[in-house]
Residue frames as a rotation matrix with the C-alpha (Angstrom) as fourth column:
UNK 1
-0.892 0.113 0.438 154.96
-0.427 0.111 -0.897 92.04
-0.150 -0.987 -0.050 -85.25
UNK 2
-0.713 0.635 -0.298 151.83
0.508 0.760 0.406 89.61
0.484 0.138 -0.864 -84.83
UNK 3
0.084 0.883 0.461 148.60
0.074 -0.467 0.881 90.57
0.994 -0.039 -0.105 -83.69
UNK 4
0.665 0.246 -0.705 149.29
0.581 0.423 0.695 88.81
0.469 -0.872 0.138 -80.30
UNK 5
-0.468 -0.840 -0.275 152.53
0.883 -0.429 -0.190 90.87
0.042 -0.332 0.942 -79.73
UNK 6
-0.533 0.358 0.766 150.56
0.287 -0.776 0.562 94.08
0.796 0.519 0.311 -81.09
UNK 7
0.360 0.664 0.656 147.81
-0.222 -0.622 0.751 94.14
0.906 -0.416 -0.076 -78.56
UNK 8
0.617 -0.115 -0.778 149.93
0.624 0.674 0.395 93.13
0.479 -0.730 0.488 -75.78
UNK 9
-0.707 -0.589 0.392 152.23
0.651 -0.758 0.034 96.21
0.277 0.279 0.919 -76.47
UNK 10
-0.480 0.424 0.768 149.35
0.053 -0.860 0.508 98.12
0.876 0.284 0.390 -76.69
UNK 11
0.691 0.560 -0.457 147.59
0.524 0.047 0.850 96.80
0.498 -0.827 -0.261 -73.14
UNK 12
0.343 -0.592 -0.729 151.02
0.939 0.206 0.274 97.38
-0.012 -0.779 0.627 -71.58
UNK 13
-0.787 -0.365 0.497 151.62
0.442 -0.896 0.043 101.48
0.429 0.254 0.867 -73.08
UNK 14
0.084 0.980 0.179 147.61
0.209 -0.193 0.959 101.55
0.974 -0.043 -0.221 -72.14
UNK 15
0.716 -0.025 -0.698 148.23
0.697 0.066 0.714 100.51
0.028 -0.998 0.065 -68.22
UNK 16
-0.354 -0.450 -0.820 150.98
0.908 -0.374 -0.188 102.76
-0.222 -0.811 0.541 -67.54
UNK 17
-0.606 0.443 0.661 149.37
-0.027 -0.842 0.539 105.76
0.795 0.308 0.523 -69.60
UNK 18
0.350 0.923 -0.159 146.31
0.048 0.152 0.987 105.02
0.935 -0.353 0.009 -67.02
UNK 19
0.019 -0.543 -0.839 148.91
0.999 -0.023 0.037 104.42
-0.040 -0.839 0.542 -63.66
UNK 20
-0.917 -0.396 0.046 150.32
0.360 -0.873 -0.329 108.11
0.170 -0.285 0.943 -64.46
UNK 21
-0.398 0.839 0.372 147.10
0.165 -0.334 0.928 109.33
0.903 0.431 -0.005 -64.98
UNK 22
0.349 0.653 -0.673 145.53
0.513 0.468 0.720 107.83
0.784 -0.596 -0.172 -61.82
UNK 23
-0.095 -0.616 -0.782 148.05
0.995 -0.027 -0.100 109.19
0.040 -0.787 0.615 -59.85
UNK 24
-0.885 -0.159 0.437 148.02
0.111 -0.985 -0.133 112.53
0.452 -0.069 0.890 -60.90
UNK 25
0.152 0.986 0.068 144.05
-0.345 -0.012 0.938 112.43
0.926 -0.167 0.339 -60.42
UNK 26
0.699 0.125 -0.704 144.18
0.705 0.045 0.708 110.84
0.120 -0.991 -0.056 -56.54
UNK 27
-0.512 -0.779 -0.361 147.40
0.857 -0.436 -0.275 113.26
0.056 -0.450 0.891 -55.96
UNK 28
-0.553 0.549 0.627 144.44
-0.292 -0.832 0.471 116.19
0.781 0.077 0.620 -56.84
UNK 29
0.215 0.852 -0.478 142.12
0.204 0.439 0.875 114.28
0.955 -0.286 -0.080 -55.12
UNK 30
0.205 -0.478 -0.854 143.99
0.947 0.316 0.050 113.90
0.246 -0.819 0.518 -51.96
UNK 31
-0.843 -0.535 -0.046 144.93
0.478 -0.709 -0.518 117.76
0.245 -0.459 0.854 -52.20
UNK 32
-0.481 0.676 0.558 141.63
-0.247 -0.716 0.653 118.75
0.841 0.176 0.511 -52.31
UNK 33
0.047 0.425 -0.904 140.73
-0.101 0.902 0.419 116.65
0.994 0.071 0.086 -49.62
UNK 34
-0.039 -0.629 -0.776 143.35
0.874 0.355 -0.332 116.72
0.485 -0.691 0.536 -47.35
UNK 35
0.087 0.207 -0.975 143.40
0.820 -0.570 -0.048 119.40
-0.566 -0.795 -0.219 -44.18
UNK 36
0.287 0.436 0.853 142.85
0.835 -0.551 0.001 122.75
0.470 0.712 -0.522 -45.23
UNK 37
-0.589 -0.274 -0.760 144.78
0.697 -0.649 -0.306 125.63
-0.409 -0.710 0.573 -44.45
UNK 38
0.577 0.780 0.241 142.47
0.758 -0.622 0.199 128.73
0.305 0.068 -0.950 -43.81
UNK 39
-0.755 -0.442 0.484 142.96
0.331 -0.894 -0.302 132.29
0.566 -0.068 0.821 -43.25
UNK 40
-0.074 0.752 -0.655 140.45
0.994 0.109 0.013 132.25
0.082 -0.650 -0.756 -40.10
UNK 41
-0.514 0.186 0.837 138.63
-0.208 -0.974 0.089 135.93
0.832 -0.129 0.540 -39.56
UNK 42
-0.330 0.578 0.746 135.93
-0.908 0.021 -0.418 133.53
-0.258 -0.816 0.518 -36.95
UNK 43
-0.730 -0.126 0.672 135.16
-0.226 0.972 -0.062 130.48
-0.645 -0.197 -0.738 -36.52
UNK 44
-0.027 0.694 0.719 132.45
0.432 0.657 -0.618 130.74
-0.902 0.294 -0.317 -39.13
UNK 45
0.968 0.219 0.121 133.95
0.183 -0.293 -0.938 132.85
-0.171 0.931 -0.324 -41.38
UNK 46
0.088 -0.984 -0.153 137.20
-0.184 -0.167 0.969 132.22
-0.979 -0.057 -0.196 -42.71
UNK 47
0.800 0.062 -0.596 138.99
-0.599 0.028 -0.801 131.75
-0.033 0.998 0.059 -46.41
UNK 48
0.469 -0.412 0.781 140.58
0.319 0.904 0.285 128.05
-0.824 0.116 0.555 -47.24
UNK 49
-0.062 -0.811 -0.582 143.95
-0.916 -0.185 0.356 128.42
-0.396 0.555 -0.731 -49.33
UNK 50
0.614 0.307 0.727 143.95
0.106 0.881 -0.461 126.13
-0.782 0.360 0.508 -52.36
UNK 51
-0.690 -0.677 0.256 146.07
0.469 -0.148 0.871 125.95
-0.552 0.721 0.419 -55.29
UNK 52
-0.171 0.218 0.961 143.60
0.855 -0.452 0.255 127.45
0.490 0.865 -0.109 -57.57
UNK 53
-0.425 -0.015 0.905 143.20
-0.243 -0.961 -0.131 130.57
0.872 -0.275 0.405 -55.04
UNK 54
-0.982 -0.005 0.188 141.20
-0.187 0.152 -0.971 130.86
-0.024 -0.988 -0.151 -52.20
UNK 55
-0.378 0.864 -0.334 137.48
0.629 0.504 0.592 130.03
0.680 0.014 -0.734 -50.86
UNK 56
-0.738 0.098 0.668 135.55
-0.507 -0.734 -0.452 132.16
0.446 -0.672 0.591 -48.75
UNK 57
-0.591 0.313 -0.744 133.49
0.014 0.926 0.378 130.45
0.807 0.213 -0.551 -46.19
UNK 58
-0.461 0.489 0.741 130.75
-0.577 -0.799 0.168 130.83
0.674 -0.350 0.651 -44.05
UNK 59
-0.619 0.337 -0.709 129.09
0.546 0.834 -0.080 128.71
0.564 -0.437 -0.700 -41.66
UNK 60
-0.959 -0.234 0.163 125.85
-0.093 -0.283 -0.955 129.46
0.269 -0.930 0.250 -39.70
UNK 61
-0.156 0.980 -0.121 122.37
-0.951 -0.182 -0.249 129.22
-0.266 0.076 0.961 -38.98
UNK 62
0.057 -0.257 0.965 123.15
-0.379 0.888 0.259 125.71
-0.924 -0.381 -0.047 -40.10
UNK 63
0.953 0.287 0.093 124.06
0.145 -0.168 -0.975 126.44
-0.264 0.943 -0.202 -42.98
UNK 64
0.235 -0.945 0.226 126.98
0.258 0.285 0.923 126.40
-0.937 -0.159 0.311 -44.95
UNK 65
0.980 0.074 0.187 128.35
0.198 -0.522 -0.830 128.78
0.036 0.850 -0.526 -48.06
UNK 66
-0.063 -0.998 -0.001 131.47
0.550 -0.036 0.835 128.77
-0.833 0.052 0.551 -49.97
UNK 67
0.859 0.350 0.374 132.77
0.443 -0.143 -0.885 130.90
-0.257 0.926 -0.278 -52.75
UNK 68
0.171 -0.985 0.008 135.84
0.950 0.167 0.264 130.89
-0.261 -0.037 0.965 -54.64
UNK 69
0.880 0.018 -0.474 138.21
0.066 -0.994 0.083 133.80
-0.470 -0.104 -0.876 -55.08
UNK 70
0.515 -0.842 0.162 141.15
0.491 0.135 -0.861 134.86
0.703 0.523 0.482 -56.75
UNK 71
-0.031 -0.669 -0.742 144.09
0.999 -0.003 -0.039 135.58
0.024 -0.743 0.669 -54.75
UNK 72
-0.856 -0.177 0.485 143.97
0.326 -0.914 0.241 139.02
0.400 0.365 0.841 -56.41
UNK 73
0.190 0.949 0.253 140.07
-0.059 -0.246 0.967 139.42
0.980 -0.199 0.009 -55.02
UNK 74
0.251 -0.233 -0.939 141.61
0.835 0.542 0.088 138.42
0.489 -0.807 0.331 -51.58
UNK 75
-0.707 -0.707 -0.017 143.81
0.695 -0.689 -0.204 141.08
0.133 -0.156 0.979 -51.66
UNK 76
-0.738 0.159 0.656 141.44
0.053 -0.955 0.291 143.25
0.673 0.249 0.696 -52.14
UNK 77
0.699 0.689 -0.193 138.92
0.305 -0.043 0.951 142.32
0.647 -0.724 -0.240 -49.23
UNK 78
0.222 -0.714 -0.664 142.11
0.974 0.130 0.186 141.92
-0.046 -0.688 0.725 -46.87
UNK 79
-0.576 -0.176 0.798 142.82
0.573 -0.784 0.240 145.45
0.583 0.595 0.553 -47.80
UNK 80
-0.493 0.253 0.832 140.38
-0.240 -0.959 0.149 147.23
0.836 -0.127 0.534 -47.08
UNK 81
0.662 -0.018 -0.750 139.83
0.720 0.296 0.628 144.85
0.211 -0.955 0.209 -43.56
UNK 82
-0.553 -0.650 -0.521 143.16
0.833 -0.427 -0.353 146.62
0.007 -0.629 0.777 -42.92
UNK 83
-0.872 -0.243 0.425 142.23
0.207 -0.970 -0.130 150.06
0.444 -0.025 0.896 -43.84
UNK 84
0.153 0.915 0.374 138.91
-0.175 -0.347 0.921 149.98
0.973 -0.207 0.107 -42.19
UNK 85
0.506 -0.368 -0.780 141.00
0.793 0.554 0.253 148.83
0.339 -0.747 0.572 -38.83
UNK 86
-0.533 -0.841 -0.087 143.68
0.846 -0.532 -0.038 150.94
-0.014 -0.094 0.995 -39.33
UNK 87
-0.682 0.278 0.676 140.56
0.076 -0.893 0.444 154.10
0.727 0.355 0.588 -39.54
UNK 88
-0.870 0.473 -0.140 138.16
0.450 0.645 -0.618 152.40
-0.202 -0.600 -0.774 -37.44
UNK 89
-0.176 0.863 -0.474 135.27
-0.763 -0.424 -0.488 153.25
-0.622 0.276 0.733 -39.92
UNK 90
0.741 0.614 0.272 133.39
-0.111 0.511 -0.852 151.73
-0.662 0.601 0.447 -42.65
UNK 91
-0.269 0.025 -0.963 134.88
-0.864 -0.448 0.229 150.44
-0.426 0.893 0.142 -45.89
UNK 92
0.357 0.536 0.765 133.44
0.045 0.808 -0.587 148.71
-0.933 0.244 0.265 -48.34
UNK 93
-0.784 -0.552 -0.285 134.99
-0.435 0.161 0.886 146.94
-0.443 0.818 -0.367 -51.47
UNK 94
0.783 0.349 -0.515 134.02
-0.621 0.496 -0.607 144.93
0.044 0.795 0.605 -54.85
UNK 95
-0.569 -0.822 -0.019 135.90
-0.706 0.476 0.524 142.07
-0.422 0.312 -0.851 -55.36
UNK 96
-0.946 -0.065 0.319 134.15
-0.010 0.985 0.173 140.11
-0.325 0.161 -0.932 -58.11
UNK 97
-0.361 0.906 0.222 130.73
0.005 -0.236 0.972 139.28
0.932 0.352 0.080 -57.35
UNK 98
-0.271 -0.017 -0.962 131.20
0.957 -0.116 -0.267 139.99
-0.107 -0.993 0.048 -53.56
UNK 99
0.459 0.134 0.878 130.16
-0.089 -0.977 0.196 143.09
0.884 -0.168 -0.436 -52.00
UNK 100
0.266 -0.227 -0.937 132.10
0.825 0.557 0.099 143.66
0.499 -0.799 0.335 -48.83
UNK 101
0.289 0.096 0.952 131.90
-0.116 -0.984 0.134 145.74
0.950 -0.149 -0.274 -45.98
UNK 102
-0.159 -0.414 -0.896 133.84
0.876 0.360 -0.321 146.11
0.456 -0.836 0.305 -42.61
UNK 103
0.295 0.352 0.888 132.99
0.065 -0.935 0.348 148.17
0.953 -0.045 -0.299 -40.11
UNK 104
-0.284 -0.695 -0.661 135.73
0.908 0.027 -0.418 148.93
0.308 -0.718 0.623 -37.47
UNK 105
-0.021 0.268 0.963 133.77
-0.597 -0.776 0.203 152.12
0.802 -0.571 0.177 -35.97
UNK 106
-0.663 0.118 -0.739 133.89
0.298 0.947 -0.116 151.39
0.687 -0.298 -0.663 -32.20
UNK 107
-0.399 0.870 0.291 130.80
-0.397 -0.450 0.800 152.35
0.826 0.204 0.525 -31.09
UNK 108
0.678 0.091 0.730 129.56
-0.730 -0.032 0.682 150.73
0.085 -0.995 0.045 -28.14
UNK 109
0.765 -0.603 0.225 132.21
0.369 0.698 0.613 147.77
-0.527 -0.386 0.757 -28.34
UNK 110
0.421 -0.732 -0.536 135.58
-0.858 -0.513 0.027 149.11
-0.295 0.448 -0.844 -29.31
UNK 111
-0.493 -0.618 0.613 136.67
-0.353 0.785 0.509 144.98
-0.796 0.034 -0.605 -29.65
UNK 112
-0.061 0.443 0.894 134.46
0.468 0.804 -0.367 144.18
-0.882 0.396 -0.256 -32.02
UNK 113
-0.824 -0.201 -0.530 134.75
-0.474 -0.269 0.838 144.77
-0.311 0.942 0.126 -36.01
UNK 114
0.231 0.940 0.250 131.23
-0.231 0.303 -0.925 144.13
-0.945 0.156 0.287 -37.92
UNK 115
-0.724 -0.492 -0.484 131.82
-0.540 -0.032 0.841 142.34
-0.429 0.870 -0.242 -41.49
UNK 116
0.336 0.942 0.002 128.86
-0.270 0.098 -0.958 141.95
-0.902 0.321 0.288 -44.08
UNK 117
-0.812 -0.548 0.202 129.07
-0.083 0.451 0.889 140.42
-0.578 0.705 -0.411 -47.41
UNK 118
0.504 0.864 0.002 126.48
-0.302 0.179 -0.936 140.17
-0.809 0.471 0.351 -50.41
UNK 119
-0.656 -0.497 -0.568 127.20
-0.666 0.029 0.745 138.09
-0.354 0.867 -0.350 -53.20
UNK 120
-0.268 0.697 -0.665 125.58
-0.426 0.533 0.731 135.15
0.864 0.480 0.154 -55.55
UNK 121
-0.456 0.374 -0.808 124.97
0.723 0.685 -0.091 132.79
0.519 -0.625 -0.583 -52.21
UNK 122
0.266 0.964 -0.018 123.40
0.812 -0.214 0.544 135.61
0.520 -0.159 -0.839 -50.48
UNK 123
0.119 -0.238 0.964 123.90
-0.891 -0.453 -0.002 138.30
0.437 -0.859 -0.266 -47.08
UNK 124
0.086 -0.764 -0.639 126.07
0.742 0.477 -0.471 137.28
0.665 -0.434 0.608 -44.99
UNK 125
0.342 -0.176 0.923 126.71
-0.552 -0.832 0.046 139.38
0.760 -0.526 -0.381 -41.40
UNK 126
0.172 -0.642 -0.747 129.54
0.504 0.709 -0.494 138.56
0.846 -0.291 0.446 -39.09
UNK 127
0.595 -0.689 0.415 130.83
-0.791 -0.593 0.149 140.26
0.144 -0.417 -0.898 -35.53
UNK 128
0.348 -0.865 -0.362 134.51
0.483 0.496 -0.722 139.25
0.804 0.076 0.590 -35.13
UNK 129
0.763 -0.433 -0.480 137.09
0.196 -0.553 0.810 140.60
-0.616 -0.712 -0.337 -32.34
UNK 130
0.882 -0.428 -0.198 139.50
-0.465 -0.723 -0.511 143.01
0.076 0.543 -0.837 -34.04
UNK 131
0.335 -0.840 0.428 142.00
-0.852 -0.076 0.519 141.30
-0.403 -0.538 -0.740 -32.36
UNK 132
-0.273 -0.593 0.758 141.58
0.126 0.759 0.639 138.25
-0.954 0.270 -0.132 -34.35
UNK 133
0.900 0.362 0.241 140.64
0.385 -0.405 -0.829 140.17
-0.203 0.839 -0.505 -37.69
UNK 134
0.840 -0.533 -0.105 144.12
-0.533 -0.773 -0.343 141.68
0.102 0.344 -0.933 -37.11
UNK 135
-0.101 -0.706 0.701 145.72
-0.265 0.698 0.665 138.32
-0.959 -0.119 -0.258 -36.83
UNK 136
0.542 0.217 0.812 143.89
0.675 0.463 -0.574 137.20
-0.500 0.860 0.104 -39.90
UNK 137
0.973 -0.190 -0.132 145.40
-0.175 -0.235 -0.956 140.19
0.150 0.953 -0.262 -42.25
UNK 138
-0.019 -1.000 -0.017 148.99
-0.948 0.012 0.319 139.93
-0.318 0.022 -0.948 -41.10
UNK 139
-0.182 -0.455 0.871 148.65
-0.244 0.880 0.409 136.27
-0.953 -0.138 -0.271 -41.71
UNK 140
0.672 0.436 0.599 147.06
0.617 0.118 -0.778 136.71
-0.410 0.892 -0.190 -45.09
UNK 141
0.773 -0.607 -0.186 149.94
-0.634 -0.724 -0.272 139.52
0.030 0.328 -0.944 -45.66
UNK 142
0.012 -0.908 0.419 152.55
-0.619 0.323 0.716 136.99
-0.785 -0.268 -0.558 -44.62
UNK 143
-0.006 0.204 0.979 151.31
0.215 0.956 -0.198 134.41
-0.977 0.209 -0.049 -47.11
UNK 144
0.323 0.315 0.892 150.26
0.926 0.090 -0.367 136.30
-0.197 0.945 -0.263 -50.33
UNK 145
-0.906 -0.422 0.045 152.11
0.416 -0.904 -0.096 140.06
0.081 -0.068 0.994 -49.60
């Protein structure tokens, strides 16, 4: 084979090596991108489902904090959301480098569930309505068991 044949071969193994490539890379791109399904506890605090696990997200003060999780760390907040529902007292988990704490005592609002977080981005202190805290685990049970 000649030189001219040689690197012509080689441009043409080069471009599609680079086509597959590209694609895979925008096909990430695009998932990461593209609408986000969430596992919504309140409008400012829910956890975005991704292929590598999940995100926990905050939103307030005008401010904005995310931090990833492992499905297995999920479980284990969801969890003890349920059992602190299902007691209507305090618990509080580890999952990670989260602290988390739900408090389903109802005290002067029986609708409302209090949920606190401390982790590397900071304190974190939510009120939710039980009623959609207890939409969020069944739907986080339906999705991941």
């Amino acid at each position: 084979m000649n030189d001219h044949r040689k690197i012509k071969v080689f441009f043409e193994v080069l471009g599609r090596l680079l086509s597959r490539v590209g694609s895979q890379a925008l096909a990430r791109i695009g998932a990461e991108l593209g609408p986000k399904e969430k596992v919504t506890l309140t409008n400012g605090l829910y956890f975005r489902v991704e292929r590598s696990g999940l995100t926990l997200v905050s939103v307030g003060a005008g401010e904005c904090q995310s931090m990833k999780l492992s499905v297995d760390e999920a479980k284990q907040i969801f969890s003890s959301i349920e059992s602190a529902c299902t007691s209507r007292d305090v618990v509080k988990v580890r999952a990670g480098e989260l602290s988390w704490t739900t408090d389903a005592r109802p005290k002067s609002n029986p609708e409302k569930v209090v949920i606190r977080s401390t982790g590397p981005l900071g304190f974190t202190r939510t009120d939710a309505r039980r009623k959609d805290v207890a939409a969020a685990v069944v739907e986080f049970a339906n999705r991941f068991g």
